[in-house]
C-alpha positions in Angstrom: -13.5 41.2 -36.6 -10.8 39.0 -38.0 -11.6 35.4 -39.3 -8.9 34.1 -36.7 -10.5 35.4 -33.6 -13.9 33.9 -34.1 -11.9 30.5 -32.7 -9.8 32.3 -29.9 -13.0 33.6 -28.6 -14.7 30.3 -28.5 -11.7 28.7 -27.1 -11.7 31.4 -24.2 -15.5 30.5 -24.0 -14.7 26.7 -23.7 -11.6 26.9 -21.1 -14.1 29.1 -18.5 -16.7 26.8 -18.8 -14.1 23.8 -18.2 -12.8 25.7 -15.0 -15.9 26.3 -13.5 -16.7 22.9 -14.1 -13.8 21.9 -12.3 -15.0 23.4 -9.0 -17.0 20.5 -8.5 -14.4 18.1 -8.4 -13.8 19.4 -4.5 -14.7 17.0 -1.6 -18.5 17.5 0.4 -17.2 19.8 3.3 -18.3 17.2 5.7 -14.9 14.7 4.5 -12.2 15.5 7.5 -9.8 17.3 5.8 -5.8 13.9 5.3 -4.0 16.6 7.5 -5.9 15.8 10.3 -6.5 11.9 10.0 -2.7 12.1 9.6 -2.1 13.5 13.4 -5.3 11.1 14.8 -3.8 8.8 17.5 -4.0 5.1 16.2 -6.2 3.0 19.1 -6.8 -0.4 17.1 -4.4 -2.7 15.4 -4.0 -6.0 13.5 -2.5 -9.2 14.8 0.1 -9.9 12.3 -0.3 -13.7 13.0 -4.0 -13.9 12.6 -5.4 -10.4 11.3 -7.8 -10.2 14.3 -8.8 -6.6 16.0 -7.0 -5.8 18.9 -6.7 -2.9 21.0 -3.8 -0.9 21.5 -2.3 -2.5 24.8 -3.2 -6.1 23.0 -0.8 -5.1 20.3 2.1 -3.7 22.1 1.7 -7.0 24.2 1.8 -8.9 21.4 4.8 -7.3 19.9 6.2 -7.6 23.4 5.7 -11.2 23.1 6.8 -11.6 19.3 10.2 -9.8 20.1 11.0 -12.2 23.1 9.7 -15.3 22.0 11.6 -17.5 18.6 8.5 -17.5 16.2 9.5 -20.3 14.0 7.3 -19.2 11.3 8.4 -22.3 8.5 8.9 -25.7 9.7 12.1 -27.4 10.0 11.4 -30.1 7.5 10.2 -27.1 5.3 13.7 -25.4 6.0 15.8 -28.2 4.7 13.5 -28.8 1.6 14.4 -25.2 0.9 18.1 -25.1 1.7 18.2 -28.1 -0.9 16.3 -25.9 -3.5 18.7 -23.6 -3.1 21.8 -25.5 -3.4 19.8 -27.3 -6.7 19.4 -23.8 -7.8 23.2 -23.0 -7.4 24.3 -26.3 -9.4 22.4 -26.5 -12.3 23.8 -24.1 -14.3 27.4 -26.4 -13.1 25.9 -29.6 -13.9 23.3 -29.7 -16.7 22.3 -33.5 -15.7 20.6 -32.5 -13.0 16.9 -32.1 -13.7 
């Protein structure tokens, strides 16, 4: 026997005992396998408004109601202070006075 096969064999030794350890990286059998969670029919939802529980027809109503109805989700005085920003934004770089 060769000097250099001393270290193939224990690398040959090493790599099945690193594969068989790796069969116990697999999930209990009891976990539902993400193909089937994937096709599960969704029965519960979120508000978005207030992240309460609702039930399916609760959040199609609610949608219903968000799609008809003008959510104004920022204040008008809020709306102008931003528009301002904005335009401050756009002129500094014209006008370095402006602080």
């Amino acid at each position: 026997m060769k000097a250099t096969s001393l270290p193939l064999l224990l690398l040959a030794c090493w790599s099945n005992s690193v594969f068989m350890s790796s069969a116990q990286a697999l999930p209990p059998p009891e976990d539902i396998p993400e193909e089937i969670l994937r096709t599960e029919m969704i029965t519960e939802g979120r508000s978005p408004l207030t992240g309460e529980a609702l039930t399916a027809a609760e959040y199609a109503q609610l949608q219903e109601q968000l799609q008809t109805t003008d959510v104004q989700l920022v204040p008008e005085n809020l709306q102008q202070l931003i528009f301002l920003l904005q335009i401050r934004r756009l002129l500094k770089p014209l006008v370095p006075i402006l602080p």
